[in-house]
RODO-2510 file (C-alpha; in nm, 4 decimals, decimal comma):
residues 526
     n   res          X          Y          Z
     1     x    -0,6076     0,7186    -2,5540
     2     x    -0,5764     1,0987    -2,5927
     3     x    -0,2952     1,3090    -2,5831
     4     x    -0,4036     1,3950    -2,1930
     5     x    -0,2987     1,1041    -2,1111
     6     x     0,0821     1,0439    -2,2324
     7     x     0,1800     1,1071    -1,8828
     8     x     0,0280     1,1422    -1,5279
     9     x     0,0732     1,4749    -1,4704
    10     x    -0,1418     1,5173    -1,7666
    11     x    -0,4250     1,4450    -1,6107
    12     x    -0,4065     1,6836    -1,3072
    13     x    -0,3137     1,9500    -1,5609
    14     x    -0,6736     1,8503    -1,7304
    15     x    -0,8595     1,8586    -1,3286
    16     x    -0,7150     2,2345    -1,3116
    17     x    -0,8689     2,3260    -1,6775
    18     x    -1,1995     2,1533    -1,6492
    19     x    -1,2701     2,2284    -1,2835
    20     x    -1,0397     2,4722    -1,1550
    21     x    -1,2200     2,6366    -0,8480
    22     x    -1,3080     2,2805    -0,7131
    23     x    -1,1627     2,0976    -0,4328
    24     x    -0,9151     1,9042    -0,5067
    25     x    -0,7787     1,8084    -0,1705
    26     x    -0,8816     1,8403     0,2063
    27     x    -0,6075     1,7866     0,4534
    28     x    -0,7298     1,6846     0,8337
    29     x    -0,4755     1,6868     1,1249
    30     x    -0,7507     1,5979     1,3717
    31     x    -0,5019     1,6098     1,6456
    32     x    -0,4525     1,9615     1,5892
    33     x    -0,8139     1,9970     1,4898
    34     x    -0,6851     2,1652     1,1365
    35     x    -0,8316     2,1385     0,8687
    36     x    -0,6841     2,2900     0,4809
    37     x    -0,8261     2,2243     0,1193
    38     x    -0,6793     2,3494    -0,1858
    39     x    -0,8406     2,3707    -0,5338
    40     x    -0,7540     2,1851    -0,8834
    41     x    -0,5906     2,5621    -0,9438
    42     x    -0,4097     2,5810    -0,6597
    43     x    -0,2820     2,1954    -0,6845
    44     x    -0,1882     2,2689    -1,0491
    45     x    -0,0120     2,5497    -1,0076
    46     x     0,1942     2,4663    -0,6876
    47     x     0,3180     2,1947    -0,8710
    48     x     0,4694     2,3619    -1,1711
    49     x     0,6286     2,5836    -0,8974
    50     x     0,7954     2,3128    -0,7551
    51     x     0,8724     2,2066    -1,1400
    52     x     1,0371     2,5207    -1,1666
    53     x     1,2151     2,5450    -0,8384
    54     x     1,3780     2,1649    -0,9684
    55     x     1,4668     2,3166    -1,3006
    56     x     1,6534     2,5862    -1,1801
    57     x     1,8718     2,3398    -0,9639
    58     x     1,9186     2,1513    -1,2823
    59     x     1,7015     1,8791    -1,2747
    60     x     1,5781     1,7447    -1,5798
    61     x     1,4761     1,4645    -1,7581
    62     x     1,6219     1,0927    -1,6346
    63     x     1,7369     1,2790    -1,3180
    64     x     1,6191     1,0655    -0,9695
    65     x     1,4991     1,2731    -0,6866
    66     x     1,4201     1,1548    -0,3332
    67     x     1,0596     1,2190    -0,1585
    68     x     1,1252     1,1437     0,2079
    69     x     0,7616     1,2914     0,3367
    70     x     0,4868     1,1888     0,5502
    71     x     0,1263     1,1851     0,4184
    72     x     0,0463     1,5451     0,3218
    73     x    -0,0751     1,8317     0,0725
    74     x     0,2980     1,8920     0,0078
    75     x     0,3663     1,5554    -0,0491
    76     x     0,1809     1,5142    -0,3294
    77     x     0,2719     1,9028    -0,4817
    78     x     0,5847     1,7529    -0,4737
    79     x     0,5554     1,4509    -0,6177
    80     x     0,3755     1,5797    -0,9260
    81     x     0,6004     1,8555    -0,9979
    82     x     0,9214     1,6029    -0,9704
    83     x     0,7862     1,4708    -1,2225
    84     x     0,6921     1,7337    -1,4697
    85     x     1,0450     1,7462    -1,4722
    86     x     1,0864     1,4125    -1,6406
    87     x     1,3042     1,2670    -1,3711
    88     x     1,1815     1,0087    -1,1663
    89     x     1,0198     1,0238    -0,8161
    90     x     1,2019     0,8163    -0,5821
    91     x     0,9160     0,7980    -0,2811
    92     x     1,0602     0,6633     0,0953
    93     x     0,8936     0,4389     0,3248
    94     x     0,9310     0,7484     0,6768
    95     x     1,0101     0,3958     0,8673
    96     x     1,3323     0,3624     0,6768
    97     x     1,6142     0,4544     0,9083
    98     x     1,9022     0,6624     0,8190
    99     x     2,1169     0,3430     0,6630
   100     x     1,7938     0,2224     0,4440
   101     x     1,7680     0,5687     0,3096
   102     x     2,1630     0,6172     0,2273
   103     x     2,1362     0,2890     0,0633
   104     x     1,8143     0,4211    -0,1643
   105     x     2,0240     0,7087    -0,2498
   106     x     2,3138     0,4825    -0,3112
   107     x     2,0784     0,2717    -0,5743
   108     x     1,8899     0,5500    -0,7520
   109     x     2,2078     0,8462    -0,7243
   110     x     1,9497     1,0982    -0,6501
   111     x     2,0381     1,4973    -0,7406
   112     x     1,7996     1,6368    -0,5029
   113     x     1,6850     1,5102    -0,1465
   114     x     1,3093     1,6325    -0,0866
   115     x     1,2659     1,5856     0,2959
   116     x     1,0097     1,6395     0,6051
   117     x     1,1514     1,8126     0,9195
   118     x     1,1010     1,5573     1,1133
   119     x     1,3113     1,3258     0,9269
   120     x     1,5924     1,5893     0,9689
   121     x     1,8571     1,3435     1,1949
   122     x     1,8129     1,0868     0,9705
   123     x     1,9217     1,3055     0,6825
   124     x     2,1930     1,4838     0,9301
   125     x     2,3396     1,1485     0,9610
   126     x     2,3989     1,0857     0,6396
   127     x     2,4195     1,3933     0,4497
   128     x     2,8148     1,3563     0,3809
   129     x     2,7719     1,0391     0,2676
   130     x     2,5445     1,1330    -0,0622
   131     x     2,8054     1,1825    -0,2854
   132     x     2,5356     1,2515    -0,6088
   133     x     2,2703     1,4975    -0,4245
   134     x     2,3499     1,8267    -0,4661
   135     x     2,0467     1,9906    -0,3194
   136     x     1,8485     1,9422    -0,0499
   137     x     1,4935     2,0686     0,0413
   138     x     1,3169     2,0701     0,3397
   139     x     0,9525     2,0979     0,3841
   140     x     0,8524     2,2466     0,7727
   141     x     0,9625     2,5307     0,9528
   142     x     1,3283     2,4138     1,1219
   143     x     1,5773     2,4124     0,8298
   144     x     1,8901     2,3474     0,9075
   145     x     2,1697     2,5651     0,7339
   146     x     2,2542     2,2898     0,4474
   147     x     1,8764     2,2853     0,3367
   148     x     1,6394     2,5211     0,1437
   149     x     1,2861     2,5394     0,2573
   150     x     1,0286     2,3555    -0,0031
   151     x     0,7550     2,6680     0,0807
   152     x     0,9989     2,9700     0,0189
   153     x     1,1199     2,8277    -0,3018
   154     x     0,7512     2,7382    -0,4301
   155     x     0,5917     3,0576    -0,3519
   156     x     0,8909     3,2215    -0,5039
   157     x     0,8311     3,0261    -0,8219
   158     x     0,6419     3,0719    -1,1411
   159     x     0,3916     2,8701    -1,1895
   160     x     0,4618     2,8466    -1,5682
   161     x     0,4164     2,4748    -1,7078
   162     x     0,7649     2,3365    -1,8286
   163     x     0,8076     2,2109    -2,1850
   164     x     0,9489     1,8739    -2,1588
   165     x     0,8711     1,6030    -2,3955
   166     x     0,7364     1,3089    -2,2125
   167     x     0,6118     0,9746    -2,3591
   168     x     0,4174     0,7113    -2,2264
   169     x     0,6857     0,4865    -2,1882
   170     x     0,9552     0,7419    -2,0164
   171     x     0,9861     0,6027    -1,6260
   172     x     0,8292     0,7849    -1,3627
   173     x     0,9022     0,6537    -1,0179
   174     x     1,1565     0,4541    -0,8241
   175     x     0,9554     0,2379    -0,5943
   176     x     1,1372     0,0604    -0,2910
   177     x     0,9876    -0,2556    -0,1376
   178     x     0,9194    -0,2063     0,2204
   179     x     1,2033    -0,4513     0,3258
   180     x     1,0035    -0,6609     0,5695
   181     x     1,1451    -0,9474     0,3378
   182     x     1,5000    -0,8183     0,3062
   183     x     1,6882    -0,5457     0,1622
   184     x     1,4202    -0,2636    -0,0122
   185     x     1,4794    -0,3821    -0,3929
   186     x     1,3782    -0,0804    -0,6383
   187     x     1,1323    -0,0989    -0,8672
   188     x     1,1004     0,1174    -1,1728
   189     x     0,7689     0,2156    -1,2606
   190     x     0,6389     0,3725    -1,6357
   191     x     0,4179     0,6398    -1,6985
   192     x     0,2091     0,3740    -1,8595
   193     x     0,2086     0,1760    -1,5421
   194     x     0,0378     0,4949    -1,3332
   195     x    -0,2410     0,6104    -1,5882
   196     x    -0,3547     0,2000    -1,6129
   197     x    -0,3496     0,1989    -1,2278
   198     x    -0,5830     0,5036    -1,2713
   199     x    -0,8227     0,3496    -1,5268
   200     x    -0,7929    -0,0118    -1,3430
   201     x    -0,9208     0,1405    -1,0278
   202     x    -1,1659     0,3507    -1,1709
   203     x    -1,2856     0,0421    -1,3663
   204     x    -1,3712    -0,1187    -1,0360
   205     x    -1,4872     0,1317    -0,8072
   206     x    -1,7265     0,3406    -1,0361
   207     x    -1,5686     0,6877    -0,8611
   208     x    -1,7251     0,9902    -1,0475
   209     x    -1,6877     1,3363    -0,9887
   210     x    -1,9252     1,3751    -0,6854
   211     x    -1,7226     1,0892    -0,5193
   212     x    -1,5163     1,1915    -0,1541
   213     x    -1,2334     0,9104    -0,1165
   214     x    -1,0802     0,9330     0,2682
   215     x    -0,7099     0,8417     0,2239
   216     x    -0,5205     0,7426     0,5120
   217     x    -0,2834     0,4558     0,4323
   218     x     0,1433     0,6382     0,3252
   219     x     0,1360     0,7733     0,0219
   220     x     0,5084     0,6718    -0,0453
   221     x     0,3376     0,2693    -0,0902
   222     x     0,1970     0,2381    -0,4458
   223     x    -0,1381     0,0708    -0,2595
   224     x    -0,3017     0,4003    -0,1181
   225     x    -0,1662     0,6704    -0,4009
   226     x    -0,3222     0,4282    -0,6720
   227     x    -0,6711     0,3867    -0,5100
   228     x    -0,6939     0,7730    -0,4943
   229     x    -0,6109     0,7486    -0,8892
   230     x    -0,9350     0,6565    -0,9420
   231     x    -1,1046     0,9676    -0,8587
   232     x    -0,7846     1,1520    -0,9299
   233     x    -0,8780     1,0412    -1,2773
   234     x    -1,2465     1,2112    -1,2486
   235     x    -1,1736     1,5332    -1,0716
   236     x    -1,3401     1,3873    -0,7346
   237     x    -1,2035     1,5261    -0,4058
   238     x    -0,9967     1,3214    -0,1868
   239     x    -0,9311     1,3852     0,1966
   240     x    -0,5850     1,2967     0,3236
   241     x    -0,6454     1,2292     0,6712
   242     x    -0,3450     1,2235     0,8798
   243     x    -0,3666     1,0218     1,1963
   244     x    -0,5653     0,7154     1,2614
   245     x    -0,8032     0,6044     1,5057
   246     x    -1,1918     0,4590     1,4626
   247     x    -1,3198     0,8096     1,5906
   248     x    -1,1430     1,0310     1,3252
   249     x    -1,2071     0,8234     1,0506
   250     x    -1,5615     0,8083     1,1017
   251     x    -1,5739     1,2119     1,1616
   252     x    -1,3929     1,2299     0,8774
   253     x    -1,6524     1,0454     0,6635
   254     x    -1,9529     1,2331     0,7991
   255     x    -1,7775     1,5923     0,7721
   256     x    -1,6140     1,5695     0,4193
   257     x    -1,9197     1,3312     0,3469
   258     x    -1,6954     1,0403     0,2393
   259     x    -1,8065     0,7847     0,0042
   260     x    -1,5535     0,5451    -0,0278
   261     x    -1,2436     0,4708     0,1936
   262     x    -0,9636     0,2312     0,1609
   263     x    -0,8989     0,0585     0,4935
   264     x    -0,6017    -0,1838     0,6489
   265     x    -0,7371    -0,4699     0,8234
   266     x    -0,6030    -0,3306     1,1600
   267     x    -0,7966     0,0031     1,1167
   268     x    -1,1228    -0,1931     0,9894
   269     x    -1,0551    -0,4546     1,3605
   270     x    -1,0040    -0,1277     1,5648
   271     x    -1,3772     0,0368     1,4344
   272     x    -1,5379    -0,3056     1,4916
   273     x    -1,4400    -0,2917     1,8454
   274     x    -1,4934     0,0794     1,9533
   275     x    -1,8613    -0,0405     1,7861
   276     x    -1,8921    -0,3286     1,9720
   277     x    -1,8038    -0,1701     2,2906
   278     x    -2,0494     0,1073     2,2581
   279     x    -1,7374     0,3743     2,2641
   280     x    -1,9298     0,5372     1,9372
   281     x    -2,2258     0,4930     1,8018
   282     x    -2,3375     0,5333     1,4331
   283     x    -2,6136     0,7204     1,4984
   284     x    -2,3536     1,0271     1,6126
   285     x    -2,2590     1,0549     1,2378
   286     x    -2,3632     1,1450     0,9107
   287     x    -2,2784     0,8025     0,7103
   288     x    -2,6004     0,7742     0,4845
   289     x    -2,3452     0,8563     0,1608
   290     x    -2,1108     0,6038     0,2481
   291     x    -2,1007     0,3511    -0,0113
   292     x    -1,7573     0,1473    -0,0552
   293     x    -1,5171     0,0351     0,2255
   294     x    -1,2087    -0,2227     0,0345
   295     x    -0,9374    -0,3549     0,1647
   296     x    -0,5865    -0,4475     0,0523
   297     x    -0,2120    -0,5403     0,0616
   298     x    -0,2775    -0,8533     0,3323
   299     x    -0,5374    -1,1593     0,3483
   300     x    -0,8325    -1,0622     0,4977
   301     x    -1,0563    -1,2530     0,7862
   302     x    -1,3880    -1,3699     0,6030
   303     x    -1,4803    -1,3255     0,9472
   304     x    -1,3973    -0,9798     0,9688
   305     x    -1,6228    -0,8622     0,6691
   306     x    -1,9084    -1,1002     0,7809
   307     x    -1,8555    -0,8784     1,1096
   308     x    -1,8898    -0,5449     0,9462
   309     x    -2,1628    -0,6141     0,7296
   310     x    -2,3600    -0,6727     1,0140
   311     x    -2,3019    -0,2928     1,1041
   312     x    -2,2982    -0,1962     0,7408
   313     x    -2,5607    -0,4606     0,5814
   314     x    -2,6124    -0,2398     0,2802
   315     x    -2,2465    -0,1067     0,2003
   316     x    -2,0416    -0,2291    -0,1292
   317     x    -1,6963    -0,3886     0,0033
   318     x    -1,4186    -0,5077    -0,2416
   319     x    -1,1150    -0,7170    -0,1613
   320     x    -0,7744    -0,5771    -0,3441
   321     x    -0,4695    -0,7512    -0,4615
   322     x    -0,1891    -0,5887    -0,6207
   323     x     0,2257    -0,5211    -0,5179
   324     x     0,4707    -0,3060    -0,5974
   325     x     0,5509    -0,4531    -0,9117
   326     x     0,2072    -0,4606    -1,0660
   327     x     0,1809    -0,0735    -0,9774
   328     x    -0,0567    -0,1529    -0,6801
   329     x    -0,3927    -0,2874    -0,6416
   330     x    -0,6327    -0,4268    -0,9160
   331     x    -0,4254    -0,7000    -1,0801
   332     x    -0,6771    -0,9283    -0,9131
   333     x    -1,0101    -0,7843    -0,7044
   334     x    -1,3022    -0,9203    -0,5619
   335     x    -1,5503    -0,7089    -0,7137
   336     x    -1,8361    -0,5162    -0,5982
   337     x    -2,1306    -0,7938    -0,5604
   338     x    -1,9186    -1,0480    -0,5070
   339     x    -1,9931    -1,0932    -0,1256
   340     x    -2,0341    -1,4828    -0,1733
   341     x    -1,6339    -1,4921    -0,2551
   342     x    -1,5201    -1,3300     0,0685
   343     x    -1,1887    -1,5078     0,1622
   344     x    -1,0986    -1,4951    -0,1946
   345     x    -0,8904    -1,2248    -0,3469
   346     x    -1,1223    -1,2397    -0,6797
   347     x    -1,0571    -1,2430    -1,0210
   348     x    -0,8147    -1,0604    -1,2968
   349     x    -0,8991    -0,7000    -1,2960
   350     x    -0,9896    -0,4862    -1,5371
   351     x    -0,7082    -0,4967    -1,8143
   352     x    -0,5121    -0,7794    -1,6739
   353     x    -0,4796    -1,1574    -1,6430
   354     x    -0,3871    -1,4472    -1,4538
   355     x    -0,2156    -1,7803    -1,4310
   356     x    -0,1699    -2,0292    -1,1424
   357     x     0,1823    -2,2008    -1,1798
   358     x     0,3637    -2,4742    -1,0340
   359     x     0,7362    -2,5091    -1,0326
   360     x     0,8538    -2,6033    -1,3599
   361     x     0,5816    -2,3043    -1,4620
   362     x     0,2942    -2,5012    -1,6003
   363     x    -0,0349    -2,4166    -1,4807
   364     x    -0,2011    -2,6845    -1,2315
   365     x    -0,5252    -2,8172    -1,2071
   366     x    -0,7962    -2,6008    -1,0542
   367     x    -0,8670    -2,6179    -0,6875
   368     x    -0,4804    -2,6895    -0,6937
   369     x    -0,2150    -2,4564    -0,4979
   370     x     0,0958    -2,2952    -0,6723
   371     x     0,2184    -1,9711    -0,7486
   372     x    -0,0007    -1,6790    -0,8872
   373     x     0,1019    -1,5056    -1,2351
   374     x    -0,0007    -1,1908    -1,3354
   375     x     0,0069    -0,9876    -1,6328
   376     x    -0,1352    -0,6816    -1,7502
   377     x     0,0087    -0,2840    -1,8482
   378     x     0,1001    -0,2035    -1,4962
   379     x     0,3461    -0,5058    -1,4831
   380     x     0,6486    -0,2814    -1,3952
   381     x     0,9606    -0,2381    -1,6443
   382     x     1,2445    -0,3942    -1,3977
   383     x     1,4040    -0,3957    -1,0753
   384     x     1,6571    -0,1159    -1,1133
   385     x     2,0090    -0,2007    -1,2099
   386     x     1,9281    -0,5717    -1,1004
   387     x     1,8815    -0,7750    -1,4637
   388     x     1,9333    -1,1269    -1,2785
   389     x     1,6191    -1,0265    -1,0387
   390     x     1,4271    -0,9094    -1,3526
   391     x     1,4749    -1,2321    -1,5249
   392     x     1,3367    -1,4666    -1,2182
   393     x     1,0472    -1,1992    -1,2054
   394     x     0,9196    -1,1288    -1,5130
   395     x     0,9047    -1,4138    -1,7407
   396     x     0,7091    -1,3377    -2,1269
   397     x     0,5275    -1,0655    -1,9601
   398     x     0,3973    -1,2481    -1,6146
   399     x     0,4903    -1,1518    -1,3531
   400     x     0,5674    -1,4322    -1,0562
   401     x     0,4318    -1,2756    -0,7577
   402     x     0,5872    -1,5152    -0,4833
   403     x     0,2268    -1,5558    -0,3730
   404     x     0,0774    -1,9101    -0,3230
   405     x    -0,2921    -1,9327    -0,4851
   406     x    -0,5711    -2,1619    -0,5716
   407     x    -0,8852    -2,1300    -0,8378
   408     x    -1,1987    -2,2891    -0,7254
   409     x    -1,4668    -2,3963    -0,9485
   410     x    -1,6270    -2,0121    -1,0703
   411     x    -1,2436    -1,8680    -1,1607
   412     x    -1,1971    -1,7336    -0,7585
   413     x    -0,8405    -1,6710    -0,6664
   414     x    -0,7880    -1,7914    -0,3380
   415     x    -0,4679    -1,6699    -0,2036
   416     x    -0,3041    -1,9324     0,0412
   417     x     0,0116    -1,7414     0,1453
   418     x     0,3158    -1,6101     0,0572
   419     x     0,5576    -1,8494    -0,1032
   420     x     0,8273    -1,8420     0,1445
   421     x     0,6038    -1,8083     0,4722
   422     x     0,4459    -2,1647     0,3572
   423     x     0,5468    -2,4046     0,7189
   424     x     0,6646    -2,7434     0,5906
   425     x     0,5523    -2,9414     0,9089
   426     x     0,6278    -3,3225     0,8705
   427     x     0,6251    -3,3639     0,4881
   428     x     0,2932    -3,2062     0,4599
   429     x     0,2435    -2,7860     0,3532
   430     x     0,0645    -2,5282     0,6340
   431     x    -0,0474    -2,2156     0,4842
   432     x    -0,0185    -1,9563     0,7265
   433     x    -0,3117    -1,7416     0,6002
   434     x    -0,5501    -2,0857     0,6854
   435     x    -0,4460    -2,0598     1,0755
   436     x    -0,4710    -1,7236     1,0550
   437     x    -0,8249    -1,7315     0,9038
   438     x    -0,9313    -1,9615     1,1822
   439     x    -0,8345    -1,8251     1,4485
   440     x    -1,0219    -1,4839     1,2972
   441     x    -1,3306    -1,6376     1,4077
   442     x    -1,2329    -1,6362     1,7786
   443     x    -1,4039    -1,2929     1,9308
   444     x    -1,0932    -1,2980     2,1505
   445     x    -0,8202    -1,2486     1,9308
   446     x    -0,7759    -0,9120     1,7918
   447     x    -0,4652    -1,0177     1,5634
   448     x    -0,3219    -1,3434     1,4790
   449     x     0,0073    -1,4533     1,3241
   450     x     0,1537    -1,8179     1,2210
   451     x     0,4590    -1,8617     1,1888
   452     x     0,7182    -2,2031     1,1701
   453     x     0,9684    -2,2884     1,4635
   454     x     1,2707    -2,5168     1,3574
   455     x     1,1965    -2,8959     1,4753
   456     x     1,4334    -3,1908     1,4996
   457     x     1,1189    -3,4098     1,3982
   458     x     0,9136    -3,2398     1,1962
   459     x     1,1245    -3,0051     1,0335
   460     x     0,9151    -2,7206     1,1183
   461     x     0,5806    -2,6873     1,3363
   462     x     0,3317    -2,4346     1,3198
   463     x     0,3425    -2,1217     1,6255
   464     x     0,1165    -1,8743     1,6839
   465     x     0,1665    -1,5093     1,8266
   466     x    -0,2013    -1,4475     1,9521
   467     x    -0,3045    -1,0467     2,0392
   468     x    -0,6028    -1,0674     2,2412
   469     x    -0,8796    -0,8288     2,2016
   470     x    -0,8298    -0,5659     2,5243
   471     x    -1,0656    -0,6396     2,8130
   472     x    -1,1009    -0,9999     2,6878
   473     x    -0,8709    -1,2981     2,8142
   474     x    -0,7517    -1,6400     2,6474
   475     x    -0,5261    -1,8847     2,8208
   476     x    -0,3274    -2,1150     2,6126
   477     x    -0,5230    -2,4430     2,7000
   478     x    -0,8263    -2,2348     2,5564
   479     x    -0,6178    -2,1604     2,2722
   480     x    -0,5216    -2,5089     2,2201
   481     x    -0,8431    -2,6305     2,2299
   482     x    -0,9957    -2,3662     2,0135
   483     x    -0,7406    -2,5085     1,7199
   484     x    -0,9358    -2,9068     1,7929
   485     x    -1,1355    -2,7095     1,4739
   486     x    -0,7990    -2,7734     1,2311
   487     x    -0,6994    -3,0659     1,0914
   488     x    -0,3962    -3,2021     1,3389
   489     x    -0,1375    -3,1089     1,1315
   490     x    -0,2580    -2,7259     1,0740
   491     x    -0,2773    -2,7098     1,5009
   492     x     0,0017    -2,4987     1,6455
   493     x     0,2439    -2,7026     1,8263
   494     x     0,3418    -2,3618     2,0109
   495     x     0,1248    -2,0583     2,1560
   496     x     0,2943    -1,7095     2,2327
   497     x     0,0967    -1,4577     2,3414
   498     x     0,1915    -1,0643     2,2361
   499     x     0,1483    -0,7755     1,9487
   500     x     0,1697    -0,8521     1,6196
   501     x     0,3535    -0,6133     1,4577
   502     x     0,2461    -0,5102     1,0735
   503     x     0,4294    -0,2439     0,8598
   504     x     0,2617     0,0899     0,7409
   505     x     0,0629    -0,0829     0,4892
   506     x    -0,1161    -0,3620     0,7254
   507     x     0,1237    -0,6875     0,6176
   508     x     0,2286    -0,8635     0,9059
   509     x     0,6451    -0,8395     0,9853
   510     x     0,7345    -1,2133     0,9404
   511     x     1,1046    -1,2149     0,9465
   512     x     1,0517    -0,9815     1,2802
   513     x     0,8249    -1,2540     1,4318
   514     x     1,0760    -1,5663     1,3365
   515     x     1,3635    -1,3410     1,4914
   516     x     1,1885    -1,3025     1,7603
   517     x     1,0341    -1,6113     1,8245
   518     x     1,2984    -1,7991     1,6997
   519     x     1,6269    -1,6202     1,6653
   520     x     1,6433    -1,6004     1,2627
   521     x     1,4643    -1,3894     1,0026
   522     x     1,4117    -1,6180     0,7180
   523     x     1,2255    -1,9285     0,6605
   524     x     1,3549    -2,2479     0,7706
   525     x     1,3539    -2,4127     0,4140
   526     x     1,5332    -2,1492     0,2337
***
């Protein structure tokens, strides 16, 4: 690799010299029907502002500083000028409440607090109770008197690059887990890790510089940030388009004439049925340029792609597999052309490998389950500050994902489920993803999620939490006898009818669900 690509920043330092009146970035608030773009310039040199403002509070190299933003031109500016600085981003989930962020800053000892408006109680709460931040910057219009406002101090800045030596290996961001499976852990993330997420998801998407990518999934989660790396990488425009629904996104791909767009299975359900209903109508948009749509961080239906093609026949779709700890998507991917594996989460991706384990850490027999090893140069360096975490993690470079997989015949990955969610149901193992991928292929059920309930007997039996499509009604004895399709032991002994609540990047809440349903987060066998 060239020099241009020692460190991330690098490379939107190169987008501003090669292509510098080009957009960079579109910014759609279709709820307010606004609409701003700035150029590779612009981007460029707002972010060695914000460089600068850091410097002059003293921020520099090894420092942590806290992004606490929604999706936003500003969010990024400020990301990328964190860290030309040489400290390391530490991005926030906007769900976390006031205690999850207090214990973030407790972890990573941040020196500056970066901060939306609208966050501004949760910060209020907890201000005195940052002992290490000695700044804090608030991006909006309502700053209280303890804050600086991020667009007074960047337009007051130069937008003179900083000198700081930084190497490929230097850390770059503090990730926290989203905490739907306990306490956030943090992961720390290289500068290596983020330019092979770039030339990973380049590898698989082909994006070039004509390419539009629509971004909607949080920015803070490494899954949506790392797909835009790939035309990041090119100098291809991306559109951050705040707010969801199946009318926007679609307006957003014909306006900005969108190629490719990275989708949660929710968002992907929610266009299927405004289609299905009539409520819009392809023919009211401009989609002819439209070539990708993948998906990522949760199993998807087979059922749900088979649906969309038939509204799409002649659009590339991928399937994406990645975490935190493998710096996002790409570790494993379906692959464009690869519509005969749908259900499966593919192969290794470009740059990375793959092992199927089974407890004692030998690999198993294909077509058998166990638990899927990766390894590759986005494998992150550690979980901060927790070495015995580390060391059940990574093991000789793989990492152990926690995720239960199989390999069929043509080197598919299959995943079955998470390792904990697996429902132990008289002696013999339910993946939840199965149930889940059967009951996708009822037109009734919007969302579906299986769970295990505590039994005397059994030890655990399968439950369902069903979200029927709206308009459309199931009854649990249709339910029940929907499920005569499992084998008996797969059939949920228990049907609950309600949402089914997923986090900002599409995985359904588990632990919410068993607390719910059952009165305790974790799994029964743990």
């Amino acid at each position: 690799m060239g020099d241009i690509y020692v460190h991330i920043s690098e490379i939107l330092a190169r987008n501003a010299r090669k292509f510098p009146n080009d957009v960079a970035l579109v910014e759609r608030t279709p709820a307010e029907q606004k609409r701003v773009e700035i150029t590779w310039k612009q981007f460029d040199d707002q972010t060695n502002q914000f460089a600068n403002v850091l410097k002059a509070k003293g921020v520099k190299k090894g420092d942590k500083v806290v992004h606490f933003m929604m999706n936003s031109l500003d969010w990024l500016v400020a990301y990328f000028g964190i860290v030309r600085t040489g400290a390391w981003v530490v991005p926030l989930n906007f769900r976390f409440t006031a205690e999850d962020v207090k214990y973030c800053c407790d972890v990573a000892e941040p020196t500056v607090v970066v901060y939306d408006e609208e966050f501004g109680k949760r910060i209020d709460a907890i201000k005195g109770q940052l002992p290490t931040v000695k700044h804090f910057i608030c991006v909006g219009q309502n700053i209280p008197e303890y804050a600086e406002s991020f667009r007074k101090l960047v337009d007051a800045a130069k937008a003179t690059p900083l000198d700081v030596e930084i190497t490929f290996a230097d850390p770059c961001g503090l990730y926290f887990t989203s905490g739907t499976t306990g306490q956030p852990k943090p992961i720390l993330l290289t500068h290596k890790n983020m330019v092979c997420a770039c030339i990973t998801e380049n590898a698989h998407h082909w994006q070039r510089k004509n390419d539009v990518f629509i971004l909607m999934p949080p920015l803070y989660h490494t899954g949506a940030k790392m797909h835009w790396f790939g035309s990041f990488i090119v100098g291809a425009k991306g559109v951050l388009l705040k707010g969801v629904s199946p009318q926007w996104t679609l307006e957003a791909i014909s306006e900005e004439k969108g190629t490719h767009i990275f989708l949660l299975v929710p968002w992907a359900q929610d266009i299927l049925l405004k289609l299905d209903s009539g409520e819009l109508k392809l023919s009211d948009y401009k989609l002819d340029q439209w070539r990708l749509m993948h998906i990522g961080a949760q199993p998807v239906p087979p059922a749900l792609i088979q649906h969309w093609k038939k509204y799409f026949p002649n659009m590339q779709y991928d399937t994406n597999y990645g975490l935190s700890e493998s710096t996002g998507p790409g570790c494993v991917h379906l692959g464009i052309g690869n519509e005969h594996k749908i259900g499966s989460i593919g192969r290794p991706g470009f740059n990375w490998e793959a092992r199927i384990v089974d407890e004692s850490g030998k690999d198993v027999k294909k077509g058998e389950p166990g638990e899927l090893l990766v390894r590759g140069d986005g494998v992150m360096r550690e979980y901060y500050n927790n070495p015995e975490a580390t060391a059940k993690t990574l093991v000789n470079g793989w990492l152990y994902t926690g995720d239960m997989a199989r390999e069929d015949e043509d080197g598919f990955i299959w995943l079955v489920d998470r390792k904990k969610d697996v429902i132990i149901t008289g002696g013999e193992n339910v993946f939840p993803v199965e149930v889940e991928d059967f009951f996708h292929t009822n037109p009734n059920v919007k969302d579906i999620a299986a769970i295990g309930l505590p039994d005397e007997r059994l030890g655990e039996i399968v439950a369902v939490i069903v979200e029927v499509v709206p308009g459309k009604t199931l009854t649990e004895e249709e339910v029940l006898k929907f499920c005569e399709g499992l084998p008996k032991y797969k059939r949920p002994r228990k049907v609950f009818f309600g949402e089914v609540p997923r986090n900002p990047t599409g995985k359904i809440e588990k632990p919410k669900l068993r607390k719910q349903y059952s009165g305790r987060e974790e799994a029964f066998k743990i």
